[in-house]
C-alpha positions in Angstrom: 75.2 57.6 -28.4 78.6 56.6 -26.7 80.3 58.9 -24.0 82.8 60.1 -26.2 79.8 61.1 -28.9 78.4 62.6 -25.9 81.7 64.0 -24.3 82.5 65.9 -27.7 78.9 67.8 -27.5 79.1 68.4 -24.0 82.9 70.2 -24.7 81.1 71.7 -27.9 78.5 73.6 -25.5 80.8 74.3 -22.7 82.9 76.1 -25.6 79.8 78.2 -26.6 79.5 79.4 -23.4 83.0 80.3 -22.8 84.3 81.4 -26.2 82.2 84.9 -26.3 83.9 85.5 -22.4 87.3 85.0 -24.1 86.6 86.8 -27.0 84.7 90.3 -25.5 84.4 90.2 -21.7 88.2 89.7 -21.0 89.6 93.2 -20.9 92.1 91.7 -23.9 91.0 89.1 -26.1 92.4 86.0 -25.7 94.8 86.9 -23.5 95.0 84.0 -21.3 95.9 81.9 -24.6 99.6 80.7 -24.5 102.1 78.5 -26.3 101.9 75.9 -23.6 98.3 75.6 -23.5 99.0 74.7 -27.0 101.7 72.0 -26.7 99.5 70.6 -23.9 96.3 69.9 -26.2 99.0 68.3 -28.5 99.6 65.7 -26.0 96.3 65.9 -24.7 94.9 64.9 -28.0 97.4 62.6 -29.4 97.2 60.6 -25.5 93.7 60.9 -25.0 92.0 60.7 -28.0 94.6 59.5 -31.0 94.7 62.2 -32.5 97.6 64.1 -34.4 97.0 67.8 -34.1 100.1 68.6 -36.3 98.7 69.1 -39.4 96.4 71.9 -37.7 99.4 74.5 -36.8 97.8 77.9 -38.2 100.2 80.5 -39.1 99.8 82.5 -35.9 103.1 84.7 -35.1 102.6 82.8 -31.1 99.9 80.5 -30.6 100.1 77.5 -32.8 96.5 77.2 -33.4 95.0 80.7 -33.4 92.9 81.2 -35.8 91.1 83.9 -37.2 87.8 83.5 -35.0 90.0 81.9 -32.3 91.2 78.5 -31.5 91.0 75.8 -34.7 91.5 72.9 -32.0 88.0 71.1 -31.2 86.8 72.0 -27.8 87.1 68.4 -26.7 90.9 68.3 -27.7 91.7 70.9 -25.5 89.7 70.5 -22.5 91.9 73.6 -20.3 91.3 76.0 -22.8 87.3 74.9 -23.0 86.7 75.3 -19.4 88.5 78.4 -18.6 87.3 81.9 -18.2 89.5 84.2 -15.7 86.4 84.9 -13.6 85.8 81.0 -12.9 89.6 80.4 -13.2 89.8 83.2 -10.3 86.8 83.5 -8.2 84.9 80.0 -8.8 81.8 81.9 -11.1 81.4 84.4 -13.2 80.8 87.8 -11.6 78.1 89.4 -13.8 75.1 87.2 -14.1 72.0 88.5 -12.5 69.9 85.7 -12.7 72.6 83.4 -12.3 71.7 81.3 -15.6 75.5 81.6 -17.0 77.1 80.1 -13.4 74.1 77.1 -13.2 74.8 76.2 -17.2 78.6 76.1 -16.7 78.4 74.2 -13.9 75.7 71.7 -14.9 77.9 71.2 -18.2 81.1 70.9 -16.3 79.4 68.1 -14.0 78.2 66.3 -17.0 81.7 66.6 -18.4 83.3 65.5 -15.6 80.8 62.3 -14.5 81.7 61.2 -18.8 85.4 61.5 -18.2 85.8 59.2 -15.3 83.9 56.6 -17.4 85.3 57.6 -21.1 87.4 54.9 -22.8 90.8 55.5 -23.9 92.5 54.9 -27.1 94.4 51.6 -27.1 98.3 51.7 -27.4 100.5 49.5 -27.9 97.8 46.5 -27.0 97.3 48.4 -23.9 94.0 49.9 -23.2 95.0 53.6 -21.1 92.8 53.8 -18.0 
């Protein structure tokens, strides 16, 4: 499997793990969700991995691509939005996990996540191959 096959599973499982924080331990829903994050996985997508999110706008009165069971983007489009949570966006780990096996799976994905991206290809543009 290449890195990017493997990058897209690893940002697949880091979104299962942070998706139900978003959704029901935030005190409201989604709330850390905003129009820039949106026009950022645009670019992030288009630049990173050639591909044209336009045709994925949702009808969504202030996020772009806010769907009914949250965000339509895949997880490894977005890559801000996959690895935040307000408790590891604030204090570094997630506050309520007794036997601490939500902290040591975030962190051994994120590692993983972060050891593919330093070695991931990039699209080619323009006959130039992005670092």
């Amino acid at each position: 499997m290449s890195n990017n096959n493997d990058l897209i599973v690893l940002y697949q499982q880091m979104a299962d793990l942070t998706s139900p924080e978003c959704a029901s331990v935030c005190r409201a829903p989604h709330s850390c969700c905003s129009p820039e994050y949106c026009v950022i996985a645009m670019e992030y997508a288009r630049e990173e991995w050639g591909v044209d999110l336009s045709g994925s706008i949702t009808n969504h009165a202030r996020l772009p691509f806010m769907g009914s069971n949250g965000c339509v983007v895949a997880p490894h489009l977005r890559p801000l939005c996959t690895l935040h949570t307000c408790e590891v966006n604030g204090l570094g780990f997630k506050k309520n996990d007794p036997d601490g096996s939500w902290n040591e799976r975030y962190s051994r994905i994120r590692e993983a996540i972060d050891d593919l991206e330093c070695r991931r290809e990039r699209p080619v543009d323009n006959g130039v191959r992005h670092a």
